[in-house]
N, C-alpha and C positions, 0 to 999 in steps of 0.2 A: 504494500500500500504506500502510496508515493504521492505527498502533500507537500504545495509549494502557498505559502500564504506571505502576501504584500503587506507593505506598509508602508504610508511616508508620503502619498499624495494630499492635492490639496490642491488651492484657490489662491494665487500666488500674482503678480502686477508682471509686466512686462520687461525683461531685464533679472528680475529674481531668481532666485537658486530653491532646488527641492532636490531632496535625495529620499532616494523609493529605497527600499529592502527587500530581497523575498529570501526565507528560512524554508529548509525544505525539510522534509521529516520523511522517515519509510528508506526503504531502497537505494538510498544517494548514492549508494557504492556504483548501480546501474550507469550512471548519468556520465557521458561523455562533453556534455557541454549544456552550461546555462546563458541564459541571456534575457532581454528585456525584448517585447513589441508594441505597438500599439496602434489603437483603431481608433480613429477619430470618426463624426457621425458621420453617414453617408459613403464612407470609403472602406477599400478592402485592410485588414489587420497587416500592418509588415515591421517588419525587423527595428529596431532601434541599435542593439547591440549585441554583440554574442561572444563570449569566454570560451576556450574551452579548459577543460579542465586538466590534460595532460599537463605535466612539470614541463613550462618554457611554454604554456599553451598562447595560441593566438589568439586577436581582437580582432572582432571586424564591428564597424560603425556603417550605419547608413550616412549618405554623404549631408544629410540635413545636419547631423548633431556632430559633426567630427569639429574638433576643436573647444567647444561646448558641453560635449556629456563624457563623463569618462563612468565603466565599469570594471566593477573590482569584487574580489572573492577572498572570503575568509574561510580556508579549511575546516578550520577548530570549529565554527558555528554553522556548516555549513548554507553559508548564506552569501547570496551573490546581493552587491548593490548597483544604485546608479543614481551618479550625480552628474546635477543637471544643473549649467550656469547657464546667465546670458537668454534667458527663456524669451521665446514667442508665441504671442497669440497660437502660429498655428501648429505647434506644438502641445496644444489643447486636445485630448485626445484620454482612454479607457487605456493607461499601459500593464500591460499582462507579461508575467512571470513564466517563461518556458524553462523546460529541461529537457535534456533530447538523449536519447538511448539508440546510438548507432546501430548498434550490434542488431536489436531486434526491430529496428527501424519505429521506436516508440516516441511520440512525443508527448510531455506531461504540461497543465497550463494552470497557472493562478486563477483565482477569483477573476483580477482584475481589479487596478487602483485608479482614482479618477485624479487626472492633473488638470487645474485648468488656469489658464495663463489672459489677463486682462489687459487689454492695451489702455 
């Protein structure tokens, strides 16, 4: 059983910073790589950010946040975060907590935290 639960959004002005968390419970050993997405209303869900977890593992940012959001992962709690400076309106968006299990081709998702960014 494999629980990934958010934390850390909010309602934040134009220019502001928000840092999301997600703590994952169950199976973590499964997980080759966690990362951050999100859906804003009317559009499809896509990547924000993505770790993987091997030692020396890579980043990839989508090209809206590169410069802007950085994510990061603590072993000991196994929790991935994501901070987020410099925020924009359309950065306003439901971002959801993935985990993804290569091997068996599994992908695990958060609740879902709501960010929303006011010009």
């Amino acid at each position: 059983q494999v629980q990934l639960v958010e934390s850390g959004g909010g309602l934040v002005q134009a220019g502001g910073s928000l840092r999301l968390s997600c703590a994952a419970s169950g199976s973590t050993f499964l997980f080759n790589a966690m990362g951050w997405y999100r859906q804003a209303p009317g559009k499809q869900r896509e990547l924000v950010a993505l770790i993987s977890l091997s030692r020396g593992g890579s980043i990839n940012y989508a090209d809206s946040v590169k410069g802007r959001f950085t994510i990061s992962r603590d072993y000991a709690r196994n929790t991935v975060y994501l901070q987020m400076n410099s925020l924009k309106p359309e950065d306003t968006a439901v971002y959801y907590c993935n985990a993804q299990d290569f091997e068996l081709g599994t992908t695990y998702w958060g609740q879902g935290t709501q960010v929303t960014v006011s010009s």
